[in-house]
mmCIF entry with sequence, helices, sheets and N, C-alpha, C, O atoms, coordinates in Angstrom:
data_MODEL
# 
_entry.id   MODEL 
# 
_entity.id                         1 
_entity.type                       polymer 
_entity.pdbx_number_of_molecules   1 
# 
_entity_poly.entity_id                      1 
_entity_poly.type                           'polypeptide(L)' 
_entity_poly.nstd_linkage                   no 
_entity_poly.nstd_monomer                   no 
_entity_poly.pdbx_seq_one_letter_code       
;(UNK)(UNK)(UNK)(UNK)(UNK)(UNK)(UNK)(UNK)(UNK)(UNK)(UNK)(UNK)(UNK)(UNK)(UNK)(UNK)
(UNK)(UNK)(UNK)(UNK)(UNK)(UNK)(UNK)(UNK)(UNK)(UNK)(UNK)(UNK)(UNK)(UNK)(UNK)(UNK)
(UNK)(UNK)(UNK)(UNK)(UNK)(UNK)(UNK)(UNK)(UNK)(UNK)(UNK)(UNK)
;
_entity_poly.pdbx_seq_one_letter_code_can   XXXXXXXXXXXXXXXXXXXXXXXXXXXXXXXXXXXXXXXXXXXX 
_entity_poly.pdbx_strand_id                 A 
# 
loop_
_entity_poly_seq.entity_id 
_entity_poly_seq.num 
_entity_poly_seq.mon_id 
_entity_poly_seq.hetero 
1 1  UNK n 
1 2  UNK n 
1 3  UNK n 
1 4  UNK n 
1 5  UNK n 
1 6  UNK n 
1 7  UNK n 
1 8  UNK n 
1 9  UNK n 
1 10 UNK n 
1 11 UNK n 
1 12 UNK n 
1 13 UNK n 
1 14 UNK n 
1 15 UNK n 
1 16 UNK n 
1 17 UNK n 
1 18 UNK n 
1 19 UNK n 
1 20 UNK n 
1 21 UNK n 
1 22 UNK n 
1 23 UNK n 
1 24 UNK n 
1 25 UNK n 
1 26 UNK n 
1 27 UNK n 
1 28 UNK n 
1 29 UNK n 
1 30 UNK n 
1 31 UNK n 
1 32 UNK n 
1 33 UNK n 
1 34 UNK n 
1 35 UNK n 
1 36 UNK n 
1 37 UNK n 
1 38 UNK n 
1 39 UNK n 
1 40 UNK n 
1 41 UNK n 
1 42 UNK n 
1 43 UNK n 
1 44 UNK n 
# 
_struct_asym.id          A 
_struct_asym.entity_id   1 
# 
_struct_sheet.id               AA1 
_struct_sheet.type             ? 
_struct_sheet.number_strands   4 
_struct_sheet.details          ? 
# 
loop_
_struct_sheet_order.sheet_id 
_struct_sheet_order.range_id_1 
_struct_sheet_order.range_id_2 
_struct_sheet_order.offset 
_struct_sheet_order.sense 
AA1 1 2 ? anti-parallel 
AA1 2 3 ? anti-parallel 
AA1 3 4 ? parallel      
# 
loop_
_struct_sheet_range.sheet_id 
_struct_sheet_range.id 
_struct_sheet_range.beg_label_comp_id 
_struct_sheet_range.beg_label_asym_id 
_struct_sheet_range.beg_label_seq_id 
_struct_sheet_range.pdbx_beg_PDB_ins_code 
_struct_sheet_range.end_label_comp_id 
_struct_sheet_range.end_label_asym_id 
_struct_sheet_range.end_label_seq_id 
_struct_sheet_range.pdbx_end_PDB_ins_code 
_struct_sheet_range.beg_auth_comp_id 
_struct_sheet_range.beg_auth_asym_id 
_struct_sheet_range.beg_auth_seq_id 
_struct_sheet_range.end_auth_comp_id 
_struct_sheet_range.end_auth_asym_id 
_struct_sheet_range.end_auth_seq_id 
AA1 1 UNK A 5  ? UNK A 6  ? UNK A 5  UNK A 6  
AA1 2 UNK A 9  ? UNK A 11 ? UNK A 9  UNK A 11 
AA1 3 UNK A 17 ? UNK A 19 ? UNK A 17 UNK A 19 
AA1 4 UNK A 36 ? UNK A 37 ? UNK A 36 UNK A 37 
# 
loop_
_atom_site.group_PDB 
_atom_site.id 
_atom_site.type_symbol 
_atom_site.label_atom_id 
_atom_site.label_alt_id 
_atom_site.label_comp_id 
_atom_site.label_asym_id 
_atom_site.label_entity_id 
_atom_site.label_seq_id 
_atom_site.pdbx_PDB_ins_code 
_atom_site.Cartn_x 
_atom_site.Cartn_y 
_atom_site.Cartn_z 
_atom_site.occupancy 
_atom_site.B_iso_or_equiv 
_atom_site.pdbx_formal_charge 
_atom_site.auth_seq_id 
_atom_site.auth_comp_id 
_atom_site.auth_asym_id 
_atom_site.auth_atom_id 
_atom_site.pdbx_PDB_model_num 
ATOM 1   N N  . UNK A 1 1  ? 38.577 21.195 -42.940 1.00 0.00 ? 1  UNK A N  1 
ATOM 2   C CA . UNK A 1 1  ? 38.175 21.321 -41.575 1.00 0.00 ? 1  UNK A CA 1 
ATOM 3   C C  . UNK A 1 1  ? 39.319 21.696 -40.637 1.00 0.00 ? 1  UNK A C  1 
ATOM 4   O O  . UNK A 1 1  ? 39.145 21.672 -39.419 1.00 0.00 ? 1  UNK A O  1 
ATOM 5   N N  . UNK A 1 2  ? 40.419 22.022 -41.151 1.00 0.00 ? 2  UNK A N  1 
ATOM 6   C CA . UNK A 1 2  ? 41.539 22.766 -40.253 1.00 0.00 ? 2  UNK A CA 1 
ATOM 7   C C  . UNK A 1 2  ? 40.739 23.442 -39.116 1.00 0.00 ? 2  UNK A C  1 
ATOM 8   O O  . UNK A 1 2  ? 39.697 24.075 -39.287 1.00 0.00 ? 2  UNK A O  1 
ATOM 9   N N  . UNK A 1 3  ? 41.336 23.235 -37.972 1.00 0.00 ? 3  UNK A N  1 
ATOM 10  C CA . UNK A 1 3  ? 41.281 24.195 -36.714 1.00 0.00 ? 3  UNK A CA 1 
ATOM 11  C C  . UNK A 1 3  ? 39.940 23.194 -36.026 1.00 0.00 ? 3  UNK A C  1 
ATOM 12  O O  . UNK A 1 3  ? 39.450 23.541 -34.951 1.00 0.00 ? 3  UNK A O  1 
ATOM 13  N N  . UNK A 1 4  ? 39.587 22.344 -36.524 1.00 0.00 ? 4  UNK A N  1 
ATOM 14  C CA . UNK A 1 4  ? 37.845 21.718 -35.860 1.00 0.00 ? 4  UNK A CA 1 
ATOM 15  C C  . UNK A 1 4  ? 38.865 20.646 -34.860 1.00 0.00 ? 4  UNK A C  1 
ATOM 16  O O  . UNK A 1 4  ? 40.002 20.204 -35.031 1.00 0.00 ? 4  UNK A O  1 
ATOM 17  N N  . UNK A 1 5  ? 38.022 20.513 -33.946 1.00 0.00 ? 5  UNK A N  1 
ATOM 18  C CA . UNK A 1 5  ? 39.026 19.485 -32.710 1.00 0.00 ? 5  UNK A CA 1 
ATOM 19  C C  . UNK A 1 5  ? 37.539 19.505 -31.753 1.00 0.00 ? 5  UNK A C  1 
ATOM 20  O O  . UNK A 1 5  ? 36.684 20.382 -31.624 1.00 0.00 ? 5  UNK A O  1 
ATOM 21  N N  . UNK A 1 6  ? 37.692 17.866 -31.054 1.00 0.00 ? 6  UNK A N  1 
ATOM 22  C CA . UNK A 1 6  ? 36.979 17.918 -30.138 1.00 0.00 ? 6  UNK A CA 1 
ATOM 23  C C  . UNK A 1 6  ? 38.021 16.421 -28.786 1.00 0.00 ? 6  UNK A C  1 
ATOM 24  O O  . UNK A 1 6  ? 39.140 15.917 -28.871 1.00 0.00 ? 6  UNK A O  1 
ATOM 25  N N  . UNK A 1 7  ? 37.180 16.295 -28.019 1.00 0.00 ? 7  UNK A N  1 
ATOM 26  C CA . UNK A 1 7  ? 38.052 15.474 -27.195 1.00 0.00 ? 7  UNK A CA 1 
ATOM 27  C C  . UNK A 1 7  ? 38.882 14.732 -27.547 1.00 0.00 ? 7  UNK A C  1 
ATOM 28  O O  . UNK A 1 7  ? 38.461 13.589 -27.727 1.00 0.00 ? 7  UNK A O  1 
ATOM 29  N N  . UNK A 1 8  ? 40.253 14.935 -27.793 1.00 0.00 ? 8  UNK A N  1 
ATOM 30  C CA . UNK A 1 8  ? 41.250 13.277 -27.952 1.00 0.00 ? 8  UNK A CA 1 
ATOM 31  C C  . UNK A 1 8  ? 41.676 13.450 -29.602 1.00 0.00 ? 8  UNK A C  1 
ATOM 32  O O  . UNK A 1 8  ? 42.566 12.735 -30.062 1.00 0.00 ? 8  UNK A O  1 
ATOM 33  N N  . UNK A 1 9  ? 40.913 14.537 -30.523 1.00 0.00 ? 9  UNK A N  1 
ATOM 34  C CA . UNK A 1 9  ? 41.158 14.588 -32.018 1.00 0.00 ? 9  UNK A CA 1 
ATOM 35  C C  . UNK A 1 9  ? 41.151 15.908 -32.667 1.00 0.00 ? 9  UNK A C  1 
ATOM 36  O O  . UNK A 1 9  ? 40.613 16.886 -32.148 1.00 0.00 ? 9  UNK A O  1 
ATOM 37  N N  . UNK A 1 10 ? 41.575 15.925 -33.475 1.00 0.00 ? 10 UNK A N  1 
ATOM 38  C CA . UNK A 1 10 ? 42.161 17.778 -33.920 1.00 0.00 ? 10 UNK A CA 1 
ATOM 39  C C  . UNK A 1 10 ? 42.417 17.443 -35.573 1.00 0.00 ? 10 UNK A C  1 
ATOM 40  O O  . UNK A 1 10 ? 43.259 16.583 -35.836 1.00 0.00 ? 10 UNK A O  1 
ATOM 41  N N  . UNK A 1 11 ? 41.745 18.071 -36.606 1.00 0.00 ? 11 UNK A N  1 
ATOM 42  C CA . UNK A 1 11 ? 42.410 18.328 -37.900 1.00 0.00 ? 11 UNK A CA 1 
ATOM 43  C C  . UNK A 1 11 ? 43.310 19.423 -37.876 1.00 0.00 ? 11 UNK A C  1 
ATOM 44  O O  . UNK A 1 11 ? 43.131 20.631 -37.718 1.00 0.00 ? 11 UNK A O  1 
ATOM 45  N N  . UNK A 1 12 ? 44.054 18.912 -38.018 1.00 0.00 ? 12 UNK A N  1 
ATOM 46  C CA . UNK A 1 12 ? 45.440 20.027 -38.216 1.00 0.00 ? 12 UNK A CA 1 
ATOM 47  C C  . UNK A 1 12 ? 45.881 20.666 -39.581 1.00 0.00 ? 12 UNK A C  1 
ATOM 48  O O  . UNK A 1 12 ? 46.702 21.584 -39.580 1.00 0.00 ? 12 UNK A O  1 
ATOM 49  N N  . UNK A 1 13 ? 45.278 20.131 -40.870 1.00 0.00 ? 13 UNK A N  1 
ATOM 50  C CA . UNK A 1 13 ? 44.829 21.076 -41.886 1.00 0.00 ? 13 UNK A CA 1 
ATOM 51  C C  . UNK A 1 13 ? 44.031 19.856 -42.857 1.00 0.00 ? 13 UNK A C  1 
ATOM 52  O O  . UNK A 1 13 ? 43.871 18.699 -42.470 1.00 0.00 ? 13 UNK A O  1 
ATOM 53  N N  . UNK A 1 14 ? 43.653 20.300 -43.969 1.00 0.00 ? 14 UNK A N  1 
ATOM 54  C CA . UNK A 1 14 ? 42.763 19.512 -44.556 1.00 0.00 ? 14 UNK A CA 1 
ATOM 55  C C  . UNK A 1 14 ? 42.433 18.019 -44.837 1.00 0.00 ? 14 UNK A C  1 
ATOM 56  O O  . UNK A 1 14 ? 41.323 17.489 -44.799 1.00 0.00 ? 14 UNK A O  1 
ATOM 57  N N  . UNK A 1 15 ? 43.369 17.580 -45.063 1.00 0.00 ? 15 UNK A N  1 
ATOM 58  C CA . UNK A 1 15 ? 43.565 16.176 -44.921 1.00 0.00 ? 15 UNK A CA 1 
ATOM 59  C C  . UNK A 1 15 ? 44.563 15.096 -43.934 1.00 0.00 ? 15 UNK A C  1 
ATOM 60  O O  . UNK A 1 15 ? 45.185 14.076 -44.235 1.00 0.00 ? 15 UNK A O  1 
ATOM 61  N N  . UNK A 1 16 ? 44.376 15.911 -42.502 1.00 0.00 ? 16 UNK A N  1 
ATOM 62  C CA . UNK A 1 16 ? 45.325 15.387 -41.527 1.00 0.00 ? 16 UNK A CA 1 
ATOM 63  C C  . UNK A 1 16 ? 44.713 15.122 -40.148 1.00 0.00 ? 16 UNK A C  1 
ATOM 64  O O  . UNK A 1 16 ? 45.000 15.872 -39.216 1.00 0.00 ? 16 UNK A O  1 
ATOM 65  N N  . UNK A 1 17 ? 44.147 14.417 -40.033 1.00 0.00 ? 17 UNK A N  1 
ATOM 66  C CA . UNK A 1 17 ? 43.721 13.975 -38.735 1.00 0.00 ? 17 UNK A CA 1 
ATOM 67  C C  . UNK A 1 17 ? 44.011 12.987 -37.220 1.00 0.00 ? 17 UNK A C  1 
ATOM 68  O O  . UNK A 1 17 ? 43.703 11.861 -36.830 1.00 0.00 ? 17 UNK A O  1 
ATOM 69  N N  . UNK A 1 18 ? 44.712 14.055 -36.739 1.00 0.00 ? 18 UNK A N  1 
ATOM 70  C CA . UNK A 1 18 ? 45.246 13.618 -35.540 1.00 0.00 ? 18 UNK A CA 1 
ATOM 71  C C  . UNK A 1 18 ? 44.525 13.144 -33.916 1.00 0.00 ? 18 UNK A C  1 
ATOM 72  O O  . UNK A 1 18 ? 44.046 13.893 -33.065 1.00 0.00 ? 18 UNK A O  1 
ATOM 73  N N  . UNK A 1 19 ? 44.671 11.603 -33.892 1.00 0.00 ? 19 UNK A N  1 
ATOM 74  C CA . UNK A 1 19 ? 44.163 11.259 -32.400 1.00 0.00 ? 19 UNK A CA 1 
ATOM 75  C C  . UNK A 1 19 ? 45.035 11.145 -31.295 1.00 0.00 ? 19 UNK A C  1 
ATOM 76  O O  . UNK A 1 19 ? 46.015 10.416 -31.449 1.00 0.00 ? 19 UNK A O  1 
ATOM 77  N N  . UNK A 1 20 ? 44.907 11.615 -30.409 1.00 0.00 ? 20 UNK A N  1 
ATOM 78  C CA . UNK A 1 20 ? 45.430 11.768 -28.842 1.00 0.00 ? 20 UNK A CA 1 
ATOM 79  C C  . UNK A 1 20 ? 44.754 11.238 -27.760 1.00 0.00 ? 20 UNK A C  1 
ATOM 80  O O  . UNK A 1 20 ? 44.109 12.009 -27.050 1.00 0.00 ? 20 UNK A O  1 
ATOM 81  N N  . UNK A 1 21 ? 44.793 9.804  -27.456 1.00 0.00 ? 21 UNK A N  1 
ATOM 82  C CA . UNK A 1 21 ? 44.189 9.553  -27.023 1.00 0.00 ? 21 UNK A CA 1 
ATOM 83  C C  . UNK A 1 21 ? 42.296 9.342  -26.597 1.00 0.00 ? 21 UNK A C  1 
ATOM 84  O O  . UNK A 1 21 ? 41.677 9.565  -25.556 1.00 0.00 ? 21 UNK A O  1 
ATOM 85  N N  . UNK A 1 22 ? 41.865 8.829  -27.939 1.00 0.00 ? 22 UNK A N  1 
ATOM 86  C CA . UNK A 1 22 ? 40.979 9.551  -28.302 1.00 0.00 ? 22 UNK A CA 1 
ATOM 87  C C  . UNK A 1 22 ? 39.934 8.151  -27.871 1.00 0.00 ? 22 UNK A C  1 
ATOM 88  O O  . UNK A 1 22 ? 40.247 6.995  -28.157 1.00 0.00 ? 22 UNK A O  1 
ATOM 89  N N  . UNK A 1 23 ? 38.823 8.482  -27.229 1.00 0.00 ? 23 UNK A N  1 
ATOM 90  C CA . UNK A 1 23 ? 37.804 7.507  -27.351 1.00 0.00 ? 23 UNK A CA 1 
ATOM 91  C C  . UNK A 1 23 ? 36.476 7.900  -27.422 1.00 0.00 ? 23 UNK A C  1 
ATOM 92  O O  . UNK A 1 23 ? 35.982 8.826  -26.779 1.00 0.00 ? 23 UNK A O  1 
ATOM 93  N N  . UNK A 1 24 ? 35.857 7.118  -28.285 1.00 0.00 ? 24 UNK A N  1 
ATOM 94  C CA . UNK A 1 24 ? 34.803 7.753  -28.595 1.00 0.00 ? 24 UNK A CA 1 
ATOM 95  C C  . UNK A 1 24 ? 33.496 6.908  -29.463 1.00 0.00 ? 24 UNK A C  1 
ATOM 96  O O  . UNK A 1 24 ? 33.051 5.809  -29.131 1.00 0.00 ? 24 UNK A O  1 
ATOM 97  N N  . UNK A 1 25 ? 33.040 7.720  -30.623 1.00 0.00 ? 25 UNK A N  1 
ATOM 98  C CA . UNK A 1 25 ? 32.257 7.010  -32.046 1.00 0.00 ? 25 UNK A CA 1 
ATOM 99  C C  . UNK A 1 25 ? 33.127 7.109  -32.894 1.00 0.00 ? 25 UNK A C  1 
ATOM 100 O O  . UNK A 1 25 ? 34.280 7.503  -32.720 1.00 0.00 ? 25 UNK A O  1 
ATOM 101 N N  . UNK A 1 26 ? 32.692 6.801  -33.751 1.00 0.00 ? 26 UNK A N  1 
ATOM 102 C CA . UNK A 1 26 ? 33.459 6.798  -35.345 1.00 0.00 ? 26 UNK A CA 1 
ATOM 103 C C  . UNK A 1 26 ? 33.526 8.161  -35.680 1.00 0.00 ? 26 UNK A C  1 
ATOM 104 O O  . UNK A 1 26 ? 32.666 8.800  -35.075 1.00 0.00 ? 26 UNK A O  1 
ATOM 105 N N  . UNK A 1 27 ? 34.150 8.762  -36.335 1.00 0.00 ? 27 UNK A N  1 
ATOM 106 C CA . UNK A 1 27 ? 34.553 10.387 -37.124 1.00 0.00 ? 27 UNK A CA 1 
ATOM 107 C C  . UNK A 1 27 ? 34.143 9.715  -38.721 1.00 0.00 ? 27 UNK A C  1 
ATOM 108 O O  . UNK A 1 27 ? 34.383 8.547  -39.028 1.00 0.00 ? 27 UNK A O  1 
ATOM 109 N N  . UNK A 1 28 ? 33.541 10.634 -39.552 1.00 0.00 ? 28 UNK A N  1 
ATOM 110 C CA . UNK A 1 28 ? 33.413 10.324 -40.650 1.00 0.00 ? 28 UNK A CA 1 
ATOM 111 C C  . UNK A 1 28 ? 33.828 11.433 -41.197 1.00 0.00 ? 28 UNK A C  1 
ATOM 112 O O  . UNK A 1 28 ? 33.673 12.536 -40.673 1.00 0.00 ? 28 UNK A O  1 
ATOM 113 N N  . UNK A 1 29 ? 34.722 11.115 -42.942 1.00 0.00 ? 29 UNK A N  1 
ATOM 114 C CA . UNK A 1 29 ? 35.031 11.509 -43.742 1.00 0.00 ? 29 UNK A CA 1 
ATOM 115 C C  . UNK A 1 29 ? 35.439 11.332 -45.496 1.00 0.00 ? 29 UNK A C  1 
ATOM 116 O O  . UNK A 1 29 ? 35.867 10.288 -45.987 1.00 0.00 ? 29 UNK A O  1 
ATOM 117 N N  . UNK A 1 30 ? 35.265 12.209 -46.014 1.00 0.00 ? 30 UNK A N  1 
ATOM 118 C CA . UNK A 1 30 ? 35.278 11.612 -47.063 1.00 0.00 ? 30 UNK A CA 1 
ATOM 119 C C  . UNK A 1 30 ? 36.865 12.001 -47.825 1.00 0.00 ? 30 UNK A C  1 
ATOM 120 O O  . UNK A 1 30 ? 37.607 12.916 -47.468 1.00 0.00 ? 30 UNK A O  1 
ATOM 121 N N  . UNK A 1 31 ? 37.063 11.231 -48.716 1.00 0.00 ? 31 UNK A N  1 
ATOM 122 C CA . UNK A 1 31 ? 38.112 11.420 -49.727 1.00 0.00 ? 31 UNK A CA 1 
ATOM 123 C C  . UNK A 1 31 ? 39.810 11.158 -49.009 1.00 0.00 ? 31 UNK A C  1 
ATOM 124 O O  . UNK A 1 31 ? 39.821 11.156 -47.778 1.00 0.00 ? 31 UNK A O  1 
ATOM 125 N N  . UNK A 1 32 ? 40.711 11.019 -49.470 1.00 0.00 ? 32 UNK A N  1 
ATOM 126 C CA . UNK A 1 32 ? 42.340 10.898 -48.858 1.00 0.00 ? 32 UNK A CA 1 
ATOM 127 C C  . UNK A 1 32 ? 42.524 11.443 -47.732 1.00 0.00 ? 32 UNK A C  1 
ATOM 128 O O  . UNK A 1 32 ? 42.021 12.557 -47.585 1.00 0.00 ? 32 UNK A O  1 
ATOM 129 N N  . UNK A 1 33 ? 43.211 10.907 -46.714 1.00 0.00 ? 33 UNK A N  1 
ATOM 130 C CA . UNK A 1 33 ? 43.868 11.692 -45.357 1.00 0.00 ? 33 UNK A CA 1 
ATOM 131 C C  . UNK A 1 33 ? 44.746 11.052 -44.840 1.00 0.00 ? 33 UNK A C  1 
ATOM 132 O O  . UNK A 1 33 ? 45.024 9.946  -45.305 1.00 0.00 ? 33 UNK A O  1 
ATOM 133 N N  . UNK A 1 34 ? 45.497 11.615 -43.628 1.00 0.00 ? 34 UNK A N  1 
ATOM 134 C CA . UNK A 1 34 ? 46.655 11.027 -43.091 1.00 0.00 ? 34 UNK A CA 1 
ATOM 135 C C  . UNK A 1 34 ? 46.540 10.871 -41.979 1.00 0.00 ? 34 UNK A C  1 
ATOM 136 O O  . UNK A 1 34 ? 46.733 12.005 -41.541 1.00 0.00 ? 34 UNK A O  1 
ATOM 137 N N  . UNK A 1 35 ? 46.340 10.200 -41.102 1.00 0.00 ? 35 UNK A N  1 
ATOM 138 C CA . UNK A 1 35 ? 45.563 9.512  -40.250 1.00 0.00 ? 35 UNK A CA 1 
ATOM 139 C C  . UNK A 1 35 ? 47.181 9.370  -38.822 1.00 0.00 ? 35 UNK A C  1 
ATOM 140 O O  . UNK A 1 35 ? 48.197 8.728  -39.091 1.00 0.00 ? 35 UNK A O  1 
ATOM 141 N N  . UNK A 1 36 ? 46.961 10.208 -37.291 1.00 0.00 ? 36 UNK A N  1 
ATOM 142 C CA . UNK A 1 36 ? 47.744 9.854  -36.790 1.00 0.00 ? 36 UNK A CA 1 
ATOM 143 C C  . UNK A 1 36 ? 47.459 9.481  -35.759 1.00 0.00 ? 36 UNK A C  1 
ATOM 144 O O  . UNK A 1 36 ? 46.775 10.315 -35.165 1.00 0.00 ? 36 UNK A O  1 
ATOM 145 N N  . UNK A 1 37 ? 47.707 8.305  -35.026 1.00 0.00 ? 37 UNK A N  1 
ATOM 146 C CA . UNK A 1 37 ? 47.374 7.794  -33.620 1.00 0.00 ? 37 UNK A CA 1 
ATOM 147 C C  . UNK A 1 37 ? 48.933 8.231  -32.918 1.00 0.00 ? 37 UNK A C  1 
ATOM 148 O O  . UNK A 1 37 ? 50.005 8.362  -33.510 1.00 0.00 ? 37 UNK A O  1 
ATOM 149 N N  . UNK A 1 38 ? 48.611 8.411  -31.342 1.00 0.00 ? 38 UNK A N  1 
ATOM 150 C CA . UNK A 1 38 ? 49.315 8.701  -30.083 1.00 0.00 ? 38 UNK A CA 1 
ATOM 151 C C  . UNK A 1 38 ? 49.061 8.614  -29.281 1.00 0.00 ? 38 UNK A C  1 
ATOM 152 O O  . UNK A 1 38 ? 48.401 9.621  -29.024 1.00 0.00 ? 38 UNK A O  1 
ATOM 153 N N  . UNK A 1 39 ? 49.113 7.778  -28.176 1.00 0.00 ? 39 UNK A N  1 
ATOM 154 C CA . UNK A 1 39 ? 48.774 7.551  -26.679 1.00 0.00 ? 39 UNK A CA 1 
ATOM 155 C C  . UNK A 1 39 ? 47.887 6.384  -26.781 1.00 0.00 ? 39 UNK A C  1 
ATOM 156 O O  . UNK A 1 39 ? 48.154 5.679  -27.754 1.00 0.00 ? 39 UNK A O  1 
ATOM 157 N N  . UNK A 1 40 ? 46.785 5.927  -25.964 1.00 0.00 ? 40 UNK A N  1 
ATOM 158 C CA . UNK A 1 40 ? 46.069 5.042  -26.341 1.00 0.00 ? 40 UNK A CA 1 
ATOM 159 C C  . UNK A 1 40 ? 44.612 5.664  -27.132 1.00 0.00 ? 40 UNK A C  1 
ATOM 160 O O  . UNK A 1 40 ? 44.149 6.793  -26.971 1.00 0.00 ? 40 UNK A O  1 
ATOM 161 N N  . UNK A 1 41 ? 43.966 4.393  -28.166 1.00 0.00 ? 41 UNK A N  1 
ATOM 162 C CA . UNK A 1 41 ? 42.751 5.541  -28.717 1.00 0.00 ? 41 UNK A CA 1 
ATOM 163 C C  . UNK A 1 41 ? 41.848 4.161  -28.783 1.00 0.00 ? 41 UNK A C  1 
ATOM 164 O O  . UNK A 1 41 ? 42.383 3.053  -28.742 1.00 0.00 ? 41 UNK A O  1 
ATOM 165 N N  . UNK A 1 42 ? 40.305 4.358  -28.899 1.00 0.00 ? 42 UNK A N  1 
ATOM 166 C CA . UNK A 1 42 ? 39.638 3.609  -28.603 1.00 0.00 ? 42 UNK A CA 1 
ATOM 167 C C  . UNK A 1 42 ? 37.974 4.052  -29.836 1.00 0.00 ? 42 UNK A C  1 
ATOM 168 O O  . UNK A 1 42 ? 37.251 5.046  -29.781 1.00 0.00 ? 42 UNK A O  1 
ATOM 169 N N  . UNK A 1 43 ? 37.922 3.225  -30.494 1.00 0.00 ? 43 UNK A N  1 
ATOM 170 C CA . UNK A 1 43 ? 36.785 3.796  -31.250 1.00 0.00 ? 43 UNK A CA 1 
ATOM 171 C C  . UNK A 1 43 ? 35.606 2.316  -30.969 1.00 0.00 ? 43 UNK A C  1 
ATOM 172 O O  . UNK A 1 43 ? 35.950 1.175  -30.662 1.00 0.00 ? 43 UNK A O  1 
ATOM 173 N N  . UNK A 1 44 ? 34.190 2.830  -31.196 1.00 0.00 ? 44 UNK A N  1 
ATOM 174 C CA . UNK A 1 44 ? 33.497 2.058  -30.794 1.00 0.00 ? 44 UNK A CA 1 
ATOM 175 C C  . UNK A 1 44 ? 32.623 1.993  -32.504 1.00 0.00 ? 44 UNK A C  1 
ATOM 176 O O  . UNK A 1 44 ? 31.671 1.233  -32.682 1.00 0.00 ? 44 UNK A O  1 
# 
């Protein structure tokens, strides 16, 4: 899912998912990733 991004979160290539301040629902996915928080993030 490289290049998919919506408010506060961005995959930056296949198994890398970056939050920026992100609040929201849950993101679902399957299988290994690398998971990065920055700023404040808020999941419900």
């Amino acid at each position: 899912m490289p290049g998919v991004s919506g408010p506060g979160w961005a995959w930056t290539d296949a198994d890398h998912l970056v939050f920026h301040g992100y609040t929201g629902e849950v993101i679902g996915a399957d299988g290994d990733m690398v998971l990065t928080f920055t700023g404040q993030n808020s999941v419900k």
